[in-house]
LONU-797503 format. One record per residue (C-alpha): residue in three letters; z, y, x. Coordinates in pm, 1 decimal. Example, Ala and Ser with C-alpha at 12.3 -4.5 7.8 and 13.67 -1.06 7.14 Angstrom:
<atoms>
res,z,y,x
ALA,780.0,-450.0,1230.0;
SER,714.0,-106.0,1367.0;
</atoms>
This chain:
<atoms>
res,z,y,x
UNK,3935.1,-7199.5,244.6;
UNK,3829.0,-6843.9,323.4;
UNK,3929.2,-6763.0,715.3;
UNK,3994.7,-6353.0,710.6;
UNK,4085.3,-6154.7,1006.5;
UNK,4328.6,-5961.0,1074.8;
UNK,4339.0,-5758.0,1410.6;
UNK,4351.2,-5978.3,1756.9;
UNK,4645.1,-5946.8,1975.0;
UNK,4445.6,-5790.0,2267.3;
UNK,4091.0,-5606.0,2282.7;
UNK,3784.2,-5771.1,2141.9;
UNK,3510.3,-5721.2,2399.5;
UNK,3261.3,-5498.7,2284.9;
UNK,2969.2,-5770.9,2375.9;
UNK,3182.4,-5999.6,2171.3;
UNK,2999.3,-6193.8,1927.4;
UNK,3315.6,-6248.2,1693.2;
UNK,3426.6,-5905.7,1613.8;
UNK,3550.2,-5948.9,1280.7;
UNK,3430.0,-6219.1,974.3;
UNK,3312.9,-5941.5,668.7;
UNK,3351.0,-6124.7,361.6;
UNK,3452.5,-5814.8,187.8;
UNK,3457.0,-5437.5,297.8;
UNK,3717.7,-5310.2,339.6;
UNK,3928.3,-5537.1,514.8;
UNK,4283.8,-5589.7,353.1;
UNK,4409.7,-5426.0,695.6;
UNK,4302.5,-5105.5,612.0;
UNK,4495.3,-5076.4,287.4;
UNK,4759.7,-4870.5,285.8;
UNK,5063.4,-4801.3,8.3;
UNK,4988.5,-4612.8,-259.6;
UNK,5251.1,-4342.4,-300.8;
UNK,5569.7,-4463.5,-454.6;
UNK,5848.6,-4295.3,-634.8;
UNK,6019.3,-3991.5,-476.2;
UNK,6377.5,-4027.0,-382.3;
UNK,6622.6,-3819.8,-561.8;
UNK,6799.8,-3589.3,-445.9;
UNK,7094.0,-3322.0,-488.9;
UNK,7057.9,-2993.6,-373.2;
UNK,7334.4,-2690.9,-440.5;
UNK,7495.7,-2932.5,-673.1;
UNK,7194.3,-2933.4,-948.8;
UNK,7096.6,-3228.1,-1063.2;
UNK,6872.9,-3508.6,-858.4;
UNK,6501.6,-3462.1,-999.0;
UNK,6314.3,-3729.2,-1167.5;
UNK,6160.8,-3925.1,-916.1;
UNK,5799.8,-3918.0,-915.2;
UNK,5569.3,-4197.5,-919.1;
UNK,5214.8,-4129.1,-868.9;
UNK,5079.9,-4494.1,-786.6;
UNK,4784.2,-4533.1,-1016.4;
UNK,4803.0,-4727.9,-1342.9;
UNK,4537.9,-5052.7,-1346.6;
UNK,4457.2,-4872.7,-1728.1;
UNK,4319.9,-4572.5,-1538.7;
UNK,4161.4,-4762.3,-1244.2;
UNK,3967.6,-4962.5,-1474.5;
UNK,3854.3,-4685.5,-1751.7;
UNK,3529.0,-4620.3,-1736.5;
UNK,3415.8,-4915.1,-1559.6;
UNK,3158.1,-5165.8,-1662.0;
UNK,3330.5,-5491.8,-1763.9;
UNK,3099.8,-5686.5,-1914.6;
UNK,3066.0,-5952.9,-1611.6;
UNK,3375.2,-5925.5,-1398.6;
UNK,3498.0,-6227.2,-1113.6;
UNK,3838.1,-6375.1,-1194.6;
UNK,4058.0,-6522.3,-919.8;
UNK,4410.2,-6623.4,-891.6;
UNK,4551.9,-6687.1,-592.7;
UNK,4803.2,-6950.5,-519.2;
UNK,5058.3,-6906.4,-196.5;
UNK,5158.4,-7197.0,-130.5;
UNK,5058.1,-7495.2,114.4;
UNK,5177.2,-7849.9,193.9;
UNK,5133.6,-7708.6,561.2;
UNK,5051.8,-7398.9,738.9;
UNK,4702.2,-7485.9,964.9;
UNK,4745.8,-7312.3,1309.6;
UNK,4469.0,-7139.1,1267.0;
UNK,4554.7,-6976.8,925.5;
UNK,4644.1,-6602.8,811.0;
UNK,4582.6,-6644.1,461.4;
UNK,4853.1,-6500.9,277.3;
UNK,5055.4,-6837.7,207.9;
UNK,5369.1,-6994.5,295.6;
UNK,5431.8,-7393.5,352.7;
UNK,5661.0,-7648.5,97.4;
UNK,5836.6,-7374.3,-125.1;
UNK,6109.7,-7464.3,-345.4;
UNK,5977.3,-7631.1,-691.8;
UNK,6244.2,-7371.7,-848.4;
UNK,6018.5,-7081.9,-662.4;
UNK,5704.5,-7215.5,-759.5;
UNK,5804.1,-7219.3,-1101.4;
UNK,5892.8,-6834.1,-1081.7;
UNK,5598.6,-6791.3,-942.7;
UNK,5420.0,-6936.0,-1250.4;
UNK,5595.4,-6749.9,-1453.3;
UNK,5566.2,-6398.3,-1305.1;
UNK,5168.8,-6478.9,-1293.7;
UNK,5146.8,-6502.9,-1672.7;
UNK,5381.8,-6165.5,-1689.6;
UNK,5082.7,-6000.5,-1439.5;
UNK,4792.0,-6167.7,-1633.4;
UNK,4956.8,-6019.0,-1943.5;
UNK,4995.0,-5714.7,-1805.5;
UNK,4667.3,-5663.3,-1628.0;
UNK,4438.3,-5771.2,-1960.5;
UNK,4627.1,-5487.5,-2118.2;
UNK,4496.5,-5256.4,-1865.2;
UNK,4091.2,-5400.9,-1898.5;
UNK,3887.7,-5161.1,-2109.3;
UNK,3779.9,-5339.8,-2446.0;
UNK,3537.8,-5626.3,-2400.0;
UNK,3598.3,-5704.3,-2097.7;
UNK,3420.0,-6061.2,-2043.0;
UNK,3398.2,-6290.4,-1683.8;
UNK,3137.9,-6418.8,-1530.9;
UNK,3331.2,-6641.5,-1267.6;
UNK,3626.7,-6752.2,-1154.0;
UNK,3825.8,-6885.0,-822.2;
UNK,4151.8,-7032.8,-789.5;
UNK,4229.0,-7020.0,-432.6;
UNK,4515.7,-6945.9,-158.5;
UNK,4686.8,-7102.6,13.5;
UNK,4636.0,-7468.6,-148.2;
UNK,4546.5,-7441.1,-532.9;
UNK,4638.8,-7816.5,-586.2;
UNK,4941.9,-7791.0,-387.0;
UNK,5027.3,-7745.4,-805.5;
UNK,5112.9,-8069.3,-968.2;
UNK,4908.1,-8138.8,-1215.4;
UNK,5100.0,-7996.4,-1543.2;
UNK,5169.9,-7689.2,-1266.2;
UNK,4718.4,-7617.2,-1281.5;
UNK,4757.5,-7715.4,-1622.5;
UNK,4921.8,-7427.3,-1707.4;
UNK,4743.2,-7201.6,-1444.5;
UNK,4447.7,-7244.5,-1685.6;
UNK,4652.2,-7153.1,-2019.4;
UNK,4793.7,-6896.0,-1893.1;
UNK,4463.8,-6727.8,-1760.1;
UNK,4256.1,-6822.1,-2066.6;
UNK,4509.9,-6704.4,-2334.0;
UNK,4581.7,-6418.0,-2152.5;
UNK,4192.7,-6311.6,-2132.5;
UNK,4085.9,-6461.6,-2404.5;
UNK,3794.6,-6667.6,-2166.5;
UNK,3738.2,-7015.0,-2192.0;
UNK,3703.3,-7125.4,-1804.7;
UNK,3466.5,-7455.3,-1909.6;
UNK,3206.5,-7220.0,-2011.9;
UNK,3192.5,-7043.6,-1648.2;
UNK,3162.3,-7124.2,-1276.9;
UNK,3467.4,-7205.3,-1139.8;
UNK,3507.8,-7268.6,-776.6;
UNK,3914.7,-7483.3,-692.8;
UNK,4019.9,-7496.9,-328.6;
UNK,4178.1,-7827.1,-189.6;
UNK,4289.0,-8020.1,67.5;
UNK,4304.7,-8361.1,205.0;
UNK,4688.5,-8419.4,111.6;
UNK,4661.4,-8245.0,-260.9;
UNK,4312.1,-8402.4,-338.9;
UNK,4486.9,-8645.0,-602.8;
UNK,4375.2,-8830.7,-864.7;
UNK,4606.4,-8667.8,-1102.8;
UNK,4531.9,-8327.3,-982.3;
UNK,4159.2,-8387.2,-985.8;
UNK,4128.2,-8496.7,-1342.2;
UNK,4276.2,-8155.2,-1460.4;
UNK,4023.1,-8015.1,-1243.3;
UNK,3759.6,-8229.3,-1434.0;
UNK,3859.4,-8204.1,-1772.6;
UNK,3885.1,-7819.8,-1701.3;
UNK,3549.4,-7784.9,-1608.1;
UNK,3553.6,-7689.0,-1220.2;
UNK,3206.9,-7631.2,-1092.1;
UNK,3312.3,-7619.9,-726.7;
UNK,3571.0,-7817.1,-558.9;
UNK,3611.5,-7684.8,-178.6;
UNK,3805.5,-7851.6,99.9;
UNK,3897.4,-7740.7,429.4;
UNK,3849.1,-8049.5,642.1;
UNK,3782.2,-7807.8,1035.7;
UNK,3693.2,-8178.5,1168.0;
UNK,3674.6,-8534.8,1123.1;
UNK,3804.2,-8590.1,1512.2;
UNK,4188.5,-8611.3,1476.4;
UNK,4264.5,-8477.1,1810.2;
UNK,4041.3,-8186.0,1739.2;
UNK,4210.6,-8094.4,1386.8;
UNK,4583.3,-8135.0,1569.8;
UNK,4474.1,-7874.8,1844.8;
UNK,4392.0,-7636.9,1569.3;
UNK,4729.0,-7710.2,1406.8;
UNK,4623.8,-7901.4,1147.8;
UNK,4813.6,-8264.1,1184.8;
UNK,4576.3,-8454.1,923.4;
UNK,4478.8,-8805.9,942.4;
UNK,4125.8,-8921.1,913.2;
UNK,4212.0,-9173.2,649.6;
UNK,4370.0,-8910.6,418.2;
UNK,4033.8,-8691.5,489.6;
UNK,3831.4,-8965.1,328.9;
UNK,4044.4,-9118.6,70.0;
UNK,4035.3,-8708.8,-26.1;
UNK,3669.4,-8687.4,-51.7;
UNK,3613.5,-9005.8,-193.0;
UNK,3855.5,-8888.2,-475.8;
UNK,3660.3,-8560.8,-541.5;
UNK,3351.6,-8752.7,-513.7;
UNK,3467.9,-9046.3,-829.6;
UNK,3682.2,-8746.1,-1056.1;
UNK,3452.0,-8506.4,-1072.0;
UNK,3118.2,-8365.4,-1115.4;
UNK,3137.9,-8064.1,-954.4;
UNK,3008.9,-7917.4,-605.7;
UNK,3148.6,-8042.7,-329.4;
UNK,3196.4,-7802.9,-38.2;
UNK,3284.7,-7888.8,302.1;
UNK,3452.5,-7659.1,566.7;
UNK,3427.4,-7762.9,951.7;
UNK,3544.4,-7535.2,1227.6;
UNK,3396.1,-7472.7,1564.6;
UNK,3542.1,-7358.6,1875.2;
UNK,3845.1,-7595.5,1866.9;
UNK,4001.7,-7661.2,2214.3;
UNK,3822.1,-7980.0,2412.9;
UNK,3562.9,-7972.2,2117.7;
UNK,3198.1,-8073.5,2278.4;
UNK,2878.2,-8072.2,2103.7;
UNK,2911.0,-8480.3,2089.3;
UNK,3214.8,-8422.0,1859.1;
UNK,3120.3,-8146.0,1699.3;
UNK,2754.1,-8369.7,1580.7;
UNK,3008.8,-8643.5,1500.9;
UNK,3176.4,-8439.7,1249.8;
UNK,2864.3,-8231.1,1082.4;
UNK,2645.5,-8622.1,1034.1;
UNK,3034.4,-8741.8,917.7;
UNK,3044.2,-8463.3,632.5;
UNK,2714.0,-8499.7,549.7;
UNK,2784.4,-8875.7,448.0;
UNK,2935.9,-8766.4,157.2;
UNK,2599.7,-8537.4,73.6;
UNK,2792.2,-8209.9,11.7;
UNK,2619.3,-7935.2,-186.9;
UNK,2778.3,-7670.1,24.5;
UNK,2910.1,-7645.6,378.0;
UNK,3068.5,-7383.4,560.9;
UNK,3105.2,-7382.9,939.7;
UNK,3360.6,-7153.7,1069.4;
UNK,3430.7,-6982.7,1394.0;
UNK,3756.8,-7061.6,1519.8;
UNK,3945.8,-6701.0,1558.0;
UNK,4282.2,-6633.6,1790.5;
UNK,4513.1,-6462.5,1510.4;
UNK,4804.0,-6263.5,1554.7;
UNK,5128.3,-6440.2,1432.6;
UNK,4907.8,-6772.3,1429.1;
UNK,5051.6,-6916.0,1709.1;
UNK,4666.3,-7001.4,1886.2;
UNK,4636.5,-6841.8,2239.8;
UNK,4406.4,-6569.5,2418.7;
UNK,4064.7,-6649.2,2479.2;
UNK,3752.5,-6527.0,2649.9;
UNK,3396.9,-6500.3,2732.1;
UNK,3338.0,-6833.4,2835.1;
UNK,3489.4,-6941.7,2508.5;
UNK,3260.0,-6678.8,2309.8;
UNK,2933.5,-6867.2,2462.0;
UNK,3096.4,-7176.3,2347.3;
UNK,3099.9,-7089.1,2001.0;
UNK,2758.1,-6934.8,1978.4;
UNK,2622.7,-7263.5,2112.0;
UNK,2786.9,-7477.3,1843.5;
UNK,2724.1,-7271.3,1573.1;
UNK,2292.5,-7266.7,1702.8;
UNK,2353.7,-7670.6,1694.2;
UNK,2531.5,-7676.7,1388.8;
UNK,2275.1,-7449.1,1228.8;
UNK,1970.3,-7652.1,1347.2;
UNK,2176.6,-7966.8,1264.6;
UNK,2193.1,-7865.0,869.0;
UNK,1854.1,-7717.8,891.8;
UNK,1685.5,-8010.1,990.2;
UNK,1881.6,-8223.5,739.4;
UNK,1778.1,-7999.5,416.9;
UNK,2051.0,-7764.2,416.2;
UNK,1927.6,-7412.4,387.2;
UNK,2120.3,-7124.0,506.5;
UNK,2284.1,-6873.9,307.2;
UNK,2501.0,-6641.0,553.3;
UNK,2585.9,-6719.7,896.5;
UNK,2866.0,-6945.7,779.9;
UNK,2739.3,-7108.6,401.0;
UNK,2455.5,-7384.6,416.1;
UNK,2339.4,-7529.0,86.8;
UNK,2156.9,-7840.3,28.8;
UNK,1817.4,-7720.8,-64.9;
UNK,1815.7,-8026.1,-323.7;
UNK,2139.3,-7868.8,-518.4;
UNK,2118.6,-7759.9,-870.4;
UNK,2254.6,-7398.1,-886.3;
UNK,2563.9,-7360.4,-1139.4;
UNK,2476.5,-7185.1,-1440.9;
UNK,2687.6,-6918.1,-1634.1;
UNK,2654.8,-6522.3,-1661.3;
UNK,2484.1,-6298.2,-1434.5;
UNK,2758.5,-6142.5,-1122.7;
UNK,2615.4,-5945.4,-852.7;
UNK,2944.1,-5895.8,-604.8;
UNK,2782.7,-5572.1,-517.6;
UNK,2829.1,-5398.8,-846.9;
UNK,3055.3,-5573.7,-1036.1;
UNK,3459.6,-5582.4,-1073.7;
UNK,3670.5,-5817.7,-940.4;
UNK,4036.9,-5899.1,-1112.8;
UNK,4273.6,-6026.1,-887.7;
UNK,4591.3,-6242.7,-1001.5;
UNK,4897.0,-6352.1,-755.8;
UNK,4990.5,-6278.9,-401.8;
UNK,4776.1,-6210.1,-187.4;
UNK,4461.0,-6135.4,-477.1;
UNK,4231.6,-5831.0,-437.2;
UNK,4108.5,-5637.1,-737.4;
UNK,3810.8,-5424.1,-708.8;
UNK,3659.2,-5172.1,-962.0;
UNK,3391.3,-4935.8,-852.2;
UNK,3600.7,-4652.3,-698.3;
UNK,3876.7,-4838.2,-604.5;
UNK,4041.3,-5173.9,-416.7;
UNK,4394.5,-5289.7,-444.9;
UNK,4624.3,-5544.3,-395.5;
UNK,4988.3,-5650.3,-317.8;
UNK,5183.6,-5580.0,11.1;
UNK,4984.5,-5811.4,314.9;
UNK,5171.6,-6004.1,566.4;
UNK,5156.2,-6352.7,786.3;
UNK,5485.1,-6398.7,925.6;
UNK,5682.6,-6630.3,689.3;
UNK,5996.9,-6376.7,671.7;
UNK,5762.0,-6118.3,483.1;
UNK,5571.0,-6335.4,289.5;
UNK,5879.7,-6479.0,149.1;
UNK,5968.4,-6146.4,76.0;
UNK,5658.4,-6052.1,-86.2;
UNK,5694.7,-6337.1,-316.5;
UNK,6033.1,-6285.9,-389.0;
UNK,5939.5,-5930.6,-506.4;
UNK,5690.7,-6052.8,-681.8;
UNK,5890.3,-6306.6,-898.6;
UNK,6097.7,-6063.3,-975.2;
UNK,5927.5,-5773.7,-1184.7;
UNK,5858.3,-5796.1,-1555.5;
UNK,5549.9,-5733.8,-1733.8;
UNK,5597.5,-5358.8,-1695.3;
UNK,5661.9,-5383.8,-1337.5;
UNK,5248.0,-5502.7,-1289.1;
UNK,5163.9,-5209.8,-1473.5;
UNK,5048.2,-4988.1,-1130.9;
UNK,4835.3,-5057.0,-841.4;
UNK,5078.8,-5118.2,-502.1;
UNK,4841.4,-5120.8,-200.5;
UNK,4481.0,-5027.8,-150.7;
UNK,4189.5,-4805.9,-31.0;
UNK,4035.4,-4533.3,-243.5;
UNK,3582.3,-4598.3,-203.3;
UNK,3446.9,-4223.0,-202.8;
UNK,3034.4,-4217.7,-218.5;
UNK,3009.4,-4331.2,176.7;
UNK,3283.0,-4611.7,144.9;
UNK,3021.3,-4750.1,-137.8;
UNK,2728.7,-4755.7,67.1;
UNK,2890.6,-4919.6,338.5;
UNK,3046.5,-5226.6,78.6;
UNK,2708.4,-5228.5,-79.3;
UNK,2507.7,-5264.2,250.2;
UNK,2769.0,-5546.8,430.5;
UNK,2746.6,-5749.9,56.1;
UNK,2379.0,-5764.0,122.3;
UNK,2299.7,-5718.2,407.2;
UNK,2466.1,-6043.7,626.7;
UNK,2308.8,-6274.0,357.1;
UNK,2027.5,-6416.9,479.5;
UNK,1792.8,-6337.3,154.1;
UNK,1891.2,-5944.3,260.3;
UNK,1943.1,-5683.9,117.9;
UNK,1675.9,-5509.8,-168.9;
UNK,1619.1,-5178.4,-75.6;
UNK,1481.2,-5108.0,-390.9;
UNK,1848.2,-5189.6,-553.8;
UNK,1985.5,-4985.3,-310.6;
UNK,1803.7,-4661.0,-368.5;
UNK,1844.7,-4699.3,-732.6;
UNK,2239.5,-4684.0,-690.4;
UNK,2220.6,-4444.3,-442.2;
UNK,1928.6,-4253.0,-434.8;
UNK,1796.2,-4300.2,-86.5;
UNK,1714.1,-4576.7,200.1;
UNK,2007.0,-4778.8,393.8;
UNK,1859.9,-4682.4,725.4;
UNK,1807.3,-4342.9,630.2;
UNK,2216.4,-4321.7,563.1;
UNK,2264.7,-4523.7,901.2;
UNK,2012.9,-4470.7,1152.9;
UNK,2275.7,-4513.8,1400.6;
UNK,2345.0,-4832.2,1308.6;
UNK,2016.2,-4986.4,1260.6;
UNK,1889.5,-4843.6,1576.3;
UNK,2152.8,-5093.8,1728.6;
UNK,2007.5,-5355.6,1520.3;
UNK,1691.8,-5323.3,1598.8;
UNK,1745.5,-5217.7,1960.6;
UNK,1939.3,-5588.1,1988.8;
UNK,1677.2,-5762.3,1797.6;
UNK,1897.2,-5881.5,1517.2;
UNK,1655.6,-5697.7,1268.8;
UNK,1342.2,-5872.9,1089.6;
UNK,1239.4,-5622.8,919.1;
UNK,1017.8,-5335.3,994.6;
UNK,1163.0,-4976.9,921.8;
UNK,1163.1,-4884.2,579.6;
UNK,1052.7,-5211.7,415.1;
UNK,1144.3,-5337.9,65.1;
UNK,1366.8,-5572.5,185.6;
UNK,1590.9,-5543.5,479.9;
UNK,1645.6,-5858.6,670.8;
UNK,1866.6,-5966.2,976.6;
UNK,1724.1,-6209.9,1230.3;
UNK,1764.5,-6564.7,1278.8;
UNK,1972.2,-6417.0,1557.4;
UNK,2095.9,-6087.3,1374.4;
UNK,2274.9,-6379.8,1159.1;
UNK,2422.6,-6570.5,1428.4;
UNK,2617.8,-6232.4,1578.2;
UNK,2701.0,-6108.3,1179.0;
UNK,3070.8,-6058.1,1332.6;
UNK,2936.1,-5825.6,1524.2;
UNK,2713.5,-5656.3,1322.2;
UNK,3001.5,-5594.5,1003.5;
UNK,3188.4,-5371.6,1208.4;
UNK,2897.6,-5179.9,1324.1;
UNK,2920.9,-5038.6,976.6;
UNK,3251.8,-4980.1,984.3;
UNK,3370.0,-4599.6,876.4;
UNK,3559.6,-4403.4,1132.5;
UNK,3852.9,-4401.5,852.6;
UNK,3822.7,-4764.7,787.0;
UNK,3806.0,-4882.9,1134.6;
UNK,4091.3,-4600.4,1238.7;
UNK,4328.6,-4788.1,967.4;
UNK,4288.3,-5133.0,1044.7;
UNK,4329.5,-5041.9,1434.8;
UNK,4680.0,-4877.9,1323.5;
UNK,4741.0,-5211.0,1107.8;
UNK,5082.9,-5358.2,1292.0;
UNK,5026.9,-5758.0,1176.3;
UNK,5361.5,-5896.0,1088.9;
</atoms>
């Protein structure tokens, strides 16, 4: 499960170290309609003039680009429960009727968005995530699969592919499609192995179902097992919070995430503080040193990976250069110049609205782009820089001034002076390869938005959540 922000229902401090999670640039909050068709109208008694439409077609975002190693996902809505802590576009125990018309408006968008890919388009990866993937029965992921492969002509065995879960949809059923499809990387959400703590973040799961779950992935498949723990959680002390990182680590996952808990709008969490802040940054520095010591080496602030794992083979992807194609609710695409997506919302009156529209258009109707943000040179450097930069290999400067033609810190001084000034940069000025500090990592929610444009930052201040 991928936590993404959207903005908090009062001020963040500006000393704050959780600002806002960048796992892409920009954030979905700054997207904004692209125009829509005029209305019509009569004037003097002529006749109404053909509305206009000038949202862009996919065929013309994607001309020109290079397609020859693009990221696949496919997102999937829908939940057996929505976690109190959630704002993932999803909504909780649909209808089997909807979920069907969901299915089936996904193969009218895959059909209609391979159209649109330049000629030899080929993938290097793919995700199925949401919401809960294997909230899908099992003929339900079965066809998620045809659908994608026929439509792109890509066999999915032949790639990494990463499946979300969760304790209640972990079946046995649902697993061996999962399996015999060739999954690479199985990730569940568990936030805790303490009961009471996983209730206070409004997730009601039971302990047993957490490790009949992993115990499940663990006999099914072969793939990577990632873990996801969240810290922060009301009455959660650094006793319970070792309990739970030695408890995952029982099952010897490749990958685990620790998350920050975040207050969300429409989430129904409540304010918090600067006592609350501290608390966070301490459990993450024990959690850190915990998976440290234990062979884990760490990736971003939030991935660890066992330093014993093998790495998943398959094509070359660099997420800095490369497209993304987004399927379903609640997907991003990306091409070079340009990100887009579907209308964004959390409260379960718009979603259901969102998904209604989307059920409804034909193959014609996923011909244009909806929402999204237009990248000019500047937006570019600053996607680039946040992609590589809040990894804790860095960012190659040498990559960077090939794309770009000139040094990061000689775009942002600005910024970098803050870096440095805070001592959340490792390297020295200029070098090869520009690193954050061990703590330039821990506050990377703070140091995202220091890169920020004044446009980007302007739009997802104006963003109303809803």
């Amino acid at each position: 499960m991928t936590l993404s922000l959207t903005p908090r229902p009062e001020p963040v401090r500006a000393d704050s170290p959780y600002q806002s999670y960048v796992y892409a640039y920009p954030h979905k909050s700054a997207y904004r309609p692209f125009a829509h068709p005029s209305p019509s109208t009569t004037l003097n008694g002529e006749p109404p003039a053909p509305a206009s439409d000038s949202r862009p077609l996919l065929a013309d975002l994607w001309r020109g680009e290079d397609v020859r190693a693009l990221s696949l996902y496919a997102h999937i809505p829908f939940c057996e429960m929505r976690c109190g802590f959630c704002n993932l576009f999803t909504r909780s125990t649909p209808p089997a009727e909807q979920v069907t018309a969901y299915l089936d408006a996904l193969e009218r968008q895959a059909d209609a968005v391979a159209e649109a890919l330049p000629e030899g388009a080929a993938f290097a990866r793919a995700a199925l995530g949401g919401g809960t993937p294997t909230y899908l029965t099992a003929q339900e992921l079965t066809r998620v699969y045809d659908l994608t492969e026929r439509a792109f002509g890509v066999d999915l065995s032949a790639l990494p592919v990463s499946v979300e879960t969760s304790p209640a949809t972990a079946t046995p059923d649902r697993l061996a499609v999962l399996a015999e499809r060739g999954a690479t990387r199985i990730s569940m959400g568990v936030q805790s192995f303490v009961d009471s703590e996983a209730h206070a973040a409004g997730r009601p799961q039971r302990r047993a179902e957490v490790d009949r779950a992993l115990a499940a992935i663990r006999a099914a498949t072969t793939a990577d097992l990632n873990v996801d723990l969240i810290y922060g959680i009301d009455r959660q002390t650094s006793r319970t919070w070792e309990y739970s990182l030695d408890t995952a680590l029982e099952w010897e996952p490749e990958e685990v995430y620790l998350y920050p808990l975040y207050v969300r709008p429409l989430t129904g969490l409540g304010r918090r503080a600067r006592a609350w802040d501290d608390h966070r940054l301490a459990l993450y520095r024990q959690g850190r040193d915990h998976l440290l010591e234990r062979g884990y080496e760490q990736v971003s602030m939030r991935m660890f990976r066992r330093a014993d794992a093998a790495e998943a083979t398959g094509p070359d992807y660099c997420c800095q250069t490369d497209g993304m194609v987004g399927l379903g609710c609640g997907a991003r695409s990306y091409t070079s110049s340009a990100h887009y997506s579907f209308d964004y919302a959390v409260g379960i009156g718009q979603v259901r609205s969102i998904i209604a529209d989307f059920t409804e258009r034909d193959t014609a109707g996923f011909a244009h782009a909806e929402v999204g943000f237009h990248l000019d040179g500047d937006e570019r450097r600053r996607r680039h820089l946040l992609q590589s930069l809040l990894r804790a290999e860095g960012m190659d400067a040498a990559d960077y001034a090939a794309r770009f033609g000139s040094h990061p810190e000689g775009d942002f001084p600005a910024e970098f002076g803050v870096l440095s000034a805070r001592g959340w940069l490792a390297s020295a000025p200029g070098a090869d390869r520009v690193l954050l500090s061990e703590e330039g990592i821990a506050h990377s929610d703070a140091v995202g938005p220091l890169f920020f444009s004044a446009a980007v930052a302007a739009l997802m201040a104006d963003y109303e959540a809803r």
